[in-house]
N, C-alpha and C positions, 0 to 999 in steps of 0.2 A: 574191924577191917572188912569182913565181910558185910556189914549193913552197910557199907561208904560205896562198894560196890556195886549191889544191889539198887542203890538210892542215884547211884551216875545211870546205869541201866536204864531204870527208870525214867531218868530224864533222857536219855538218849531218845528211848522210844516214843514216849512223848512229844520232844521236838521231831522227832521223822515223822509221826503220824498228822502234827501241825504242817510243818511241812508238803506232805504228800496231798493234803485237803487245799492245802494254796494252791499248787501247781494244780491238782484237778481244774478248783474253782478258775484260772488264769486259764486253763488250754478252753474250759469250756466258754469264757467269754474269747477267747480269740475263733473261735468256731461259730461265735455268734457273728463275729466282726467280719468273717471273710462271707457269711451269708450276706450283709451288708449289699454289697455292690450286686451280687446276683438278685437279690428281688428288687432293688432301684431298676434295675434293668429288666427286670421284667414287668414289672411296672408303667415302663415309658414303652415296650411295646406292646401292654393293652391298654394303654392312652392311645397309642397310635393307629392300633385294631380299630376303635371305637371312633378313630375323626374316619378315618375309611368307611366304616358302615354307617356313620352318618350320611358321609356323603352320597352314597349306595343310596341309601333312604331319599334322599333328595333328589338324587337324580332319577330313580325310581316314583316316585311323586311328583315329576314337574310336570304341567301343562301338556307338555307336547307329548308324554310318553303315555301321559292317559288317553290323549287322545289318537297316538297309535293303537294304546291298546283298544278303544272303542270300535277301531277299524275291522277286527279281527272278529275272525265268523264264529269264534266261541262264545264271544260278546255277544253276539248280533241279536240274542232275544231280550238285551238293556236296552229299554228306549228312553228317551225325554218324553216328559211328560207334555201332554198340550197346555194349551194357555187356558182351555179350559178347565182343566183340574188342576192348576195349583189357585191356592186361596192366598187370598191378599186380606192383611191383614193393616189398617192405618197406624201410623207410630203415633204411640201419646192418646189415643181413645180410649183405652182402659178407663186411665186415669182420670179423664173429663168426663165420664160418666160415674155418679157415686149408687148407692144402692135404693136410694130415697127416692131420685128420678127415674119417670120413666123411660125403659128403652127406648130411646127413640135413636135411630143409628143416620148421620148425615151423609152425603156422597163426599168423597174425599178420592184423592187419586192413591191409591196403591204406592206405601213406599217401601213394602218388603213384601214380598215373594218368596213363597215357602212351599214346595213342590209338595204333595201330600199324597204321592204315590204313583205308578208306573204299570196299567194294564198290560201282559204278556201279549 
């Protein structure tokens, strides 16, 4: 009679301690689940951070704001370069000359402009 006891005991404690491992393991995914909606949500507002300073970035970057900024006396030791220092390089001469021939370089009109630097 007393091992019949003993042996319910046993099971008792065993089904609570099964038990109490469920309800843990269930509370801790319900703690996963209510994080859920909070990083979606924060999520879509650093999606939305990130279309803003894109835009920042472009607008920051357009034509007209460089060219305000050029205006500006802290600029004013940037200059363009004259036409006489950028070097103009022909498109496609590389190519037409191989290493066999001699250099010989033809007149061609300049179809890229490549600024090669800016005396103070």
């Amino acid at each position: 009679m007393k091992a019949v006891f003993i042996y319910v005991g046993l099971c008792i404690i065993c089904g609570a301690l099964f038990l109490y491992s469920y309800l843990e393991k269930q509370n801790t995914l319900m703690r996963l689940r209510l994080e859920i909606p909070l990083l979606a949500k924060e999520i879509t507002d650093l999606k939305e951070h990130n279309t803003r300073l894109k835009y920042e970035i472009e607008l920051f970057e357009s034509p007209q704001h460089l060219l305000q900024l050029a205006r500006q006396t802290r600029f004013a030791h940037l200059k363009q370069p004259l036409y006489k220092e950028i070097l103009s390089l022909a498109e496609g001469l590389a190519l037409q000359l191989s290493s066999d021939e001699p250099s010989t370089t033809t007149a061609r009109k300049p179809t890229w402009n490549l600024p090669i630097g800016a005396k103070p």
